[in-house]
N, C-alpha and C positions, 0 to 999 in steps of 0.2 A: 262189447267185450263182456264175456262172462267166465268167471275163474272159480273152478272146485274149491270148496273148504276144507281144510283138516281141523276138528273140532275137540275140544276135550271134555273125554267124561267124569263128570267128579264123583265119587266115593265113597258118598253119605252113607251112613251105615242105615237108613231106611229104603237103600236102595233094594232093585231086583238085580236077581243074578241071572235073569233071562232073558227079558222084556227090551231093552236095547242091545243084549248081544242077537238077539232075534232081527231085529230091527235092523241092524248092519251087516246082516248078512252073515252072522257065527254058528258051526253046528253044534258050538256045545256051550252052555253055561259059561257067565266069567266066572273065573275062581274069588273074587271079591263083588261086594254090592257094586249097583251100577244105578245110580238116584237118577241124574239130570244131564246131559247131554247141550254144550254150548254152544248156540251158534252169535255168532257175534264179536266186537271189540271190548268187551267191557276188563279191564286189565288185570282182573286176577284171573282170570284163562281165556285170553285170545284167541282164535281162530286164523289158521295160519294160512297161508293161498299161494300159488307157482303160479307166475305170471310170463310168457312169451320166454320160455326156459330157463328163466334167471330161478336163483336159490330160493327156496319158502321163507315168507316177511309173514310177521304178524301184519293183520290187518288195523290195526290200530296206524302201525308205521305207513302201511301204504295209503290212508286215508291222510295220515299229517300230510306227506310228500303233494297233495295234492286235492284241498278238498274240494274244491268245485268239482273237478273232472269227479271224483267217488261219489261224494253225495250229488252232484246236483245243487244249482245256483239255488233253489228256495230254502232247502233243506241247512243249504251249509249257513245263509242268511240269519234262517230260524234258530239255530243251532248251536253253529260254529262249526268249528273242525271235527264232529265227533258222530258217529253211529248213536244214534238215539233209543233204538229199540236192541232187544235181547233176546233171540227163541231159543228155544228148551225143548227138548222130549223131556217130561219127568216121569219114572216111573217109581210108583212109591209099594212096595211090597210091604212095610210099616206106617202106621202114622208120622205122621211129620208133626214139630209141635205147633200148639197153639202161636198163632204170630198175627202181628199187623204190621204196617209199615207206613213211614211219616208222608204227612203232604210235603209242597215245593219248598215252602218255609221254613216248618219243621226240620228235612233233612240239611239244608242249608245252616242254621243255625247250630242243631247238634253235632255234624260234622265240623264245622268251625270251635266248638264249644271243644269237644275232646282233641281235637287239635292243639289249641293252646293248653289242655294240662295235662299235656305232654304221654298220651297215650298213645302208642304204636299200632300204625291202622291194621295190621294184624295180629293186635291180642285178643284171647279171648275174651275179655272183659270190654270190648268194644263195641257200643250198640249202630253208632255209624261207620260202616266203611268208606262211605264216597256221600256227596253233598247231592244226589240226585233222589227225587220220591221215585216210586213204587209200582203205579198201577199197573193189573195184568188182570190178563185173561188166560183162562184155561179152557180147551176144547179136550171131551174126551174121545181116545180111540180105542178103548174097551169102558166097559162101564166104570166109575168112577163115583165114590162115594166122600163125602166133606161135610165140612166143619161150615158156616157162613154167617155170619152177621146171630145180632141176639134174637131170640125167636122172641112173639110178641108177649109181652110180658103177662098179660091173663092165658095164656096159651102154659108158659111156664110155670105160673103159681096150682095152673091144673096139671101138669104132670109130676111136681114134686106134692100134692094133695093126695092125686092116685099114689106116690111110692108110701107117703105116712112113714114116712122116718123122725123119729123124735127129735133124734139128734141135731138134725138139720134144721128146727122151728127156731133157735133163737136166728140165727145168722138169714135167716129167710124173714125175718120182721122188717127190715126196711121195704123190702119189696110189696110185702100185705099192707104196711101203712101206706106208699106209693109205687102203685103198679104203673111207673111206666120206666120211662127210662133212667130218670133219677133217681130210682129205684133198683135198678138193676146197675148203675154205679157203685153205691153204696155198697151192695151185696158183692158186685166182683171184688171193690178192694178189701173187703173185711175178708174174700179168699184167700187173696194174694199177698196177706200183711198176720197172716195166721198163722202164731208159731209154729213149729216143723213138728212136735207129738201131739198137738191139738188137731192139724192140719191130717194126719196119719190117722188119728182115730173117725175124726167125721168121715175121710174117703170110707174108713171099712164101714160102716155102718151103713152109709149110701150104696154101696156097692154090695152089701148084704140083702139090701131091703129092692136095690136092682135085681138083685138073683132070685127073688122069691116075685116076682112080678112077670119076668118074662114070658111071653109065652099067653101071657094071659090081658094084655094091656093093648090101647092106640100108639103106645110108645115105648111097643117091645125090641124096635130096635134099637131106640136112644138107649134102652138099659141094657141090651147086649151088647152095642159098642163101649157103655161104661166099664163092662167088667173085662173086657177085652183090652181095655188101655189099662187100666187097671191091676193086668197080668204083665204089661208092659214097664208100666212107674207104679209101683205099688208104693201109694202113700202118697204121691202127688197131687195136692188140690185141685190139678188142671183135669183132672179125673170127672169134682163136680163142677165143676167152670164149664166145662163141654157140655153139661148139660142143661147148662145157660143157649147153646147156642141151636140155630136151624140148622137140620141134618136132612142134608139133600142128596140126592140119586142123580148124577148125568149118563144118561144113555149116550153108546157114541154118535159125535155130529152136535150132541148140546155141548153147552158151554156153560161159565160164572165169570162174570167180571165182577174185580177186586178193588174197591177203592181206598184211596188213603183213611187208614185208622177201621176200616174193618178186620176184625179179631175173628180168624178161618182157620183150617188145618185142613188142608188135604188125607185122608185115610186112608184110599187104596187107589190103586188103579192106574192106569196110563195114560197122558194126554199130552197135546201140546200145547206147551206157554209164552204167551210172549209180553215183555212187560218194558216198560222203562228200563234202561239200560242201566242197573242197580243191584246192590245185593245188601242194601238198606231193612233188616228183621228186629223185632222188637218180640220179644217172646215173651208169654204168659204161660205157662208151662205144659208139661208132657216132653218135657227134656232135660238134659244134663248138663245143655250150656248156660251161657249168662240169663240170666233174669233180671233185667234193669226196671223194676218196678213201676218209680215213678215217672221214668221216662215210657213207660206203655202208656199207664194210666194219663201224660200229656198227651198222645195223639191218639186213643182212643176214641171211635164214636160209638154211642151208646144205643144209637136209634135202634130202635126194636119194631120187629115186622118181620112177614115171611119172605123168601127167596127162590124167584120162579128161572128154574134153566132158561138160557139165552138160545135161543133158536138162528137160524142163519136165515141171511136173506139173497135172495137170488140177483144174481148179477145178471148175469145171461144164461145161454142153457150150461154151458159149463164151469162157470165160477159162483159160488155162492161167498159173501163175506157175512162176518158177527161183529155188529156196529157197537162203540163203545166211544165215548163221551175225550179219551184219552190222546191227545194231539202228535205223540210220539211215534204211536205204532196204530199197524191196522192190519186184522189177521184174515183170510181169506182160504180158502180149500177150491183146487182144480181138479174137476175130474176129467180125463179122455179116453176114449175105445179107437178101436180101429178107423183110420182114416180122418179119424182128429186132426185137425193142425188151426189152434189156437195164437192167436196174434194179440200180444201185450206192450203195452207203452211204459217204461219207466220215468217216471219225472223225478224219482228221486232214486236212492240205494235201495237195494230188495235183498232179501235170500231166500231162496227154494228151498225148500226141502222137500221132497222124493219119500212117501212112505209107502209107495207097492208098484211092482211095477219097474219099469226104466223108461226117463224122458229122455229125447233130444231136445236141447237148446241151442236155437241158431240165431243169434246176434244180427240185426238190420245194417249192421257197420260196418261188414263183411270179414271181422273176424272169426277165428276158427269156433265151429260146434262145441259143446258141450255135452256128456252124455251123461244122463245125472240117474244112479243105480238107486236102489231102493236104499232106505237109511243115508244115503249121501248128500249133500249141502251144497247148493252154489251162493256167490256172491254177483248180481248185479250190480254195478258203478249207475251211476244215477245216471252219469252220461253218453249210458249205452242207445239210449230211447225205443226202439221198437225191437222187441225178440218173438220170434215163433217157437212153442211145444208142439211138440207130438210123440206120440208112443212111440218107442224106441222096439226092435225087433227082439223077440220073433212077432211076425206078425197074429194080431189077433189080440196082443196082452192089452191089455185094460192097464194105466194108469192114474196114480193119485198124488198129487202134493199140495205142497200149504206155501201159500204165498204171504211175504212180510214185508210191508211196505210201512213210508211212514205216514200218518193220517191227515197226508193236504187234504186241502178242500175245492 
């Protein structure tokens, strides 16, 4: 059995207003941002399914009713009752802010911790939503540029040396007495702990002495994306904090995997994500919401080093997967042409998604097809076990989707 999804898109105001109305098939613009696009259970926007013509259930409920048969005996085992992983189209027409997110500990604990003093799991002022960590991967489908881990610290103490900003030498002495990572502790929390018109004068100064560099430097794009956020949160610390961090380029078909307490910000572009089944953000700024300081600086890792796109590896001639360390989830891309017909085994819950193109999906179980359009989502039950794709007509169309499984071994 395999059951289309109705999904929700949420609203972020660094969304686009094109990039997933494109994507689902709209000939115009939405009238408001359009960020991230949810496929999955996770309960602040479920994904809803029609099953053998009874009324649309959230998918959260038709997994309670039944988890062996949804997930699959290993998964429910490993698990429990619940959808582990989360896919996403994000598309980010703004930066997004500076954020990490806790390990399994971490969110467990914090979530318990703001539970008992009695904060409502959705106020703003709430750094855990749910007790689950984090990790995710991002595959881009247009080029895609980010924030990732601290670049290495003599790498840093050389680009803020080429900017010769005065103002920046005292707060940069921890890092000239130890360049590495304890080092660049130091330095981010004397950022993030800098009253708000001290905070306000160093951005402009940094971002003065960015402008007067550009164009002429190894890291003229670090200082054009400075002054670009800059135009964004004028005054915002997280202004020079990003320029603490590796600024990477994914072509589409690369990727970044995100581990717990890496401090990233996605900046532009369109990809898809699929993470632990969470919405667990600890932010360090380039935003207007909460900033929970010290609870950043606890799950923070400080490691410093560069960050090489994740490339895919070949499954056979039509699946390639992007291996990741993450037992939840595991992200994979299908491609087919004319006369394809691809034979997959479920062992556990899956979702397709469909980004060009239209699949058939035909169930080994002898339930009804599935016809999955571009932008559109199915849900595999774990206990369907063997389905065939193929390109869906007219003949001749070339298809592509992304396969989400969780990461047996």
């Amino acid at each position: 059995m395999v059951d289309l999804l109705d999904c929700t898109v949420m609203p972020y105001a660094w969304g686009s207003h094109t990039a997933i109305a494109e994507l689902t098939g709209h000939a115009s613009p939405s009238s408001g941002p359009e960020a991230e696009l949810w496929m999955g259970a996770h309960p602040m926007a479920p994904s809803r399914l029609v099953r053998s013509g009874s009324a649309q259930r959230a998918l959260p409920d038709v997994i309670a009713e039944s988890p062996a048969r949804e997930l699959g005996p290993e998964v429910s085992a490993s698990f429990g009752p619940r959808l582990p992983f989360l896919l996403k189209v994000l598309a980010a027409a703004q930066p997004l802010s500076l954020q990490a997110h806790p390990n399994e500990a971490q969110a467990k604990l914090g979530f318990e911790d703001e539970d008992r003093r009695g904060i409502p799991r959705d106020a703003a002022t709430r750094s855990y939503k749910d007790s689950s960590h984090k990790p995710e991967l991002l595959c881009a489908l247009v080029p895609v540029d980010a924030l990732c881990g601290f670049r290495r610290a003599c790498d840093t103490l050389r680009l803020f040396d080429e900017l010769a900003c005065r103002e920046l030498e005292p707060v940069l002495a921890p890092l000239r007495a130890s360049p590495d990572r304890d080092g660049i502790a130091i330095l981010f929390r004397s950022l993030m702990t800098m009253p708000g018109a001290e905070g306000s004068r160093l951005v402009r100064a940094t971002v003065a002495a960015c402008a007067a560099r550009v164009g002429s430097s190894g890291f003229a794009r670090e200082y054009e994306w400075a002054r670009r956020l800059d135009a964004l949160y004028p005054g915002d610390v997280g202004v020079v904090s990003a320029l603490l961090l590796n600024l990477i380029h994914l072509d589409p078909g690369e990727a970044i995997y995100l581990g717990a307490g890496n401090l990233h910000a996605y900046l532009s572009g369109v990809g898809v994500e699929i993470m632990a089944s969470s919405d667990n953000v600890l932010r360090g700024g380039l935003t207007k919401k909460h900033v929970d300081v010290p609870e950043l600086m606890r799950v923070l890792d400080f490691a410093d080093g560069p960050v090489a796109p994740l490339r895919a590896r070949a499954v056979d001639a039509h699946e390639r997967v992007w291996d990741t360390p993450a037992r939840e989830f595991r992200l994979s891309a299908i491609e087919l042409a004319r006369g394809d017909a691809v034979t997959r085994d479920a062992r556990g819950p899956e979702i397709l998604l469909c980004t060009r193109g239209s699949v058939v999906v035909t169930p080994g179980d002898g339930s009804a097809e599935v016809v999955l359009d571009q932008g559109r989502a199915a849900f595999v039950p774990g206990s369907t076990g063997r389905y065939t794709l193929v390109p869906a007509d007219p003949p001749g169309t070339n298809a592509s989707l992304y396969r989400a499984t969780v990461n047996l071994t």
